[in-house]
N, C-alpha and C positions, 0 to 999 in steps of 0.2 A: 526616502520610502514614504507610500502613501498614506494617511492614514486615514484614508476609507478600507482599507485593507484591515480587518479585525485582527486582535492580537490573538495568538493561539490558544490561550487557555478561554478566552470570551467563546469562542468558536469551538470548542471542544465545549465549554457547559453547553452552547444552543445544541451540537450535533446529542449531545447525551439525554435532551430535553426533549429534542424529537423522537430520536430515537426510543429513548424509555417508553412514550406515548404508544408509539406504533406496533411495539412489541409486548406491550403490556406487561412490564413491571421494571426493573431498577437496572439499568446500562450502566456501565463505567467503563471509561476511555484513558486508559495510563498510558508512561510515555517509560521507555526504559531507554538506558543507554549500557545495560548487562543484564544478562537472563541466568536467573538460580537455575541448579538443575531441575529442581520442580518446573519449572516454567518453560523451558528449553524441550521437558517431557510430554508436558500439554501441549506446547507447538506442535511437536512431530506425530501425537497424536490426531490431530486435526487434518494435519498435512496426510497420514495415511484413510481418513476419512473421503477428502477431496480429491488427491490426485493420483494418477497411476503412477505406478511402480517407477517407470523411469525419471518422473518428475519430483519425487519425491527426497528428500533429504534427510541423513542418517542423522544420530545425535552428534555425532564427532562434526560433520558439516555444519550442522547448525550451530554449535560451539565455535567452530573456525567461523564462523559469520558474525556471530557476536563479539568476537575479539576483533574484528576490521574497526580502521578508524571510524570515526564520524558512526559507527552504529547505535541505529536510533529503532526504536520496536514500538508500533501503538498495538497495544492487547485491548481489547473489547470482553468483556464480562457483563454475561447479563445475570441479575440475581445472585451474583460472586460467581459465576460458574463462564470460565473460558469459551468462549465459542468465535472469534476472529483476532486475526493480525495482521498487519502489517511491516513489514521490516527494509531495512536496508543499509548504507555504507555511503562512506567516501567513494565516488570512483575514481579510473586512473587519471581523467583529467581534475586539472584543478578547476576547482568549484562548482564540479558536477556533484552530484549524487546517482547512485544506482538504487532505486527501487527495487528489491528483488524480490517477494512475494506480495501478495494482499491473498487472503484467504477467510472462509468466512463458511459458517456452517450454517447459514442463514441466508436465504435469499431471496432477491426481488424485492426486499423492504429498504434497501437506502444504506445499508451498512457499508458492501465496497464502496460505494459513492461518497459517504462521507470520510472512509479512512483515505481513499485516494485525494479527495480536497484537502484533508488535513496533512499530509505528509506534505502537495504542494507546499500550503501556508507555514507549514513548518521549516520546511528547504527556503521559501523567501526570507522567512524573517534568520534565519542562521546564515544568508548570505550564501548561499548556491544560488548560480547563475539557469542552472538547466536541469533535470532529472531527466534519467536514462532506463529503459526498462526492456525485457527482455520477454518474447511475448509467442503468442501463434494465431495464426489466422480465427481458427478455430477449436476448438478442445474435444474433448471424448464424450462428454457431455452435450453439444451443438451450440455450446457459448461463442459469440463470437465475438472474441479478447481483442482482436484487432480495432474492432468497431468502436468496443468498450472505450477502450485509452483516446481514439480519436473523437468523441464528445466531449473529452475534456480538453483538447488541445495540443496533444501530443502527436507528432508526427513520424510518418516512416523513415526510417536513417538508412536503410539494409535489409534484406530479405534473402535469406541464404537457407540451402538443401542441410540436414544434418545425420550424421549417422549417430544408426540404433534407437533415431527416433522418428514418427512416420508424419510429421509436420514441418514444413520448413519453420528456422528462425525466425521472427520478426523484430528487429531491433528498431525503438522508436523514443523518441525526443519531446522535452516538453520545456519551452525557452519560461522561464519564471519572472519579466517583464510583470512590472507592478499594474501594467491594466490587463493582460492576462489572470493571473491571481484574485486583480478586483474582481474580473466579473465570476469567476469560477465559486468565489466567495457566494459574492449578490447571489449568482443563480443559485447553490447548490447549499448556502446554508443558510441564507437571508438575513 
């Protein structure tokens, strides 16, 4: 493995250092690998802030998610007060990971940008080959989530119709290759 590629916690202090600046006052980027119920409560808090009703995940879901192998959660706290995360699991291939949210009550300032680099550089150094994420063209908002993931280098796997929800799926891939990672690094946390 490379090591122009920063170690994770180097790259979690720069992202907290930027970040704190830009938001004016005290970021904190943890790493969980089990969420208390307190925490699990603030998730789905957030999560009914941000997303509609169908995209949304009960406490029992979110609990069945933090019991998957390999579950890993970056929480973002600004001034101690919860405002983004990140989460995901094992997927069913070996040495995948599945990204399954980013989330963030905060926007246009760098935060999804830097929890999606850090979950990267987190899946390279814990040895996943790929992360896997499940997405849509566009959101209810005019986000355009598909565009998102592919500036960082993730590509389209599948695009499928879905019922009870009015966006197709976009399932899309991102190969974790150590000059991939370098430069996602270089660009996006310096």
């Amino acid at each position: 493995m490379s090591t122009d590629i920063p170690k994770l916690q180097d790259a979690i202090a720069e992202a907290e250092a930027k970040l704190s600046n830009t938001l004016g006052g005290v970021l904190k980027i943890t790493i969980h690998h089990k969420l208390s119920n307190d925490r699990l409560t603030m998730v789905r808090e957030i999560e009914q802030k941000v997303f509609r009703q169908e995209l949304q995940y009960t406490v029992e879901e979110l609990t069945d998610a933090s019991n998957m192998p390999g579950f890993t959660c970056f929480l973002c706290s600004l001034d101690g007060g919860l405002f983004a995360y990140d989460f995901g699991y094992d997927d069913l291939e070996k040495d995948e990971f599945y990204d399954d949210k980013t989330v963030t009550l905060i926007e246009k300032k760098g935060v999804g940008t830097f929890l999606t680099v850090l979950v990267a550089l987190n899946c390279y150094w814990t040895g996943y080959k790929s992360i896997n994420t499940i997405t849509e063209e566009m959101d209810q908002e005019g986000r355009q989530l598909r565009k998102y993931y592919e500036r960082f280098g993730y590509r389209v796997t599948s695009i499928s119709k879905r019922t009870n929800v009015s966006t197709p799926r976009v399932d899309m891939k991102l190969l974790l290759t150590s000059e991939i990672v370098q430069e996602l690094c270089k660009k996006y946390i310096g």
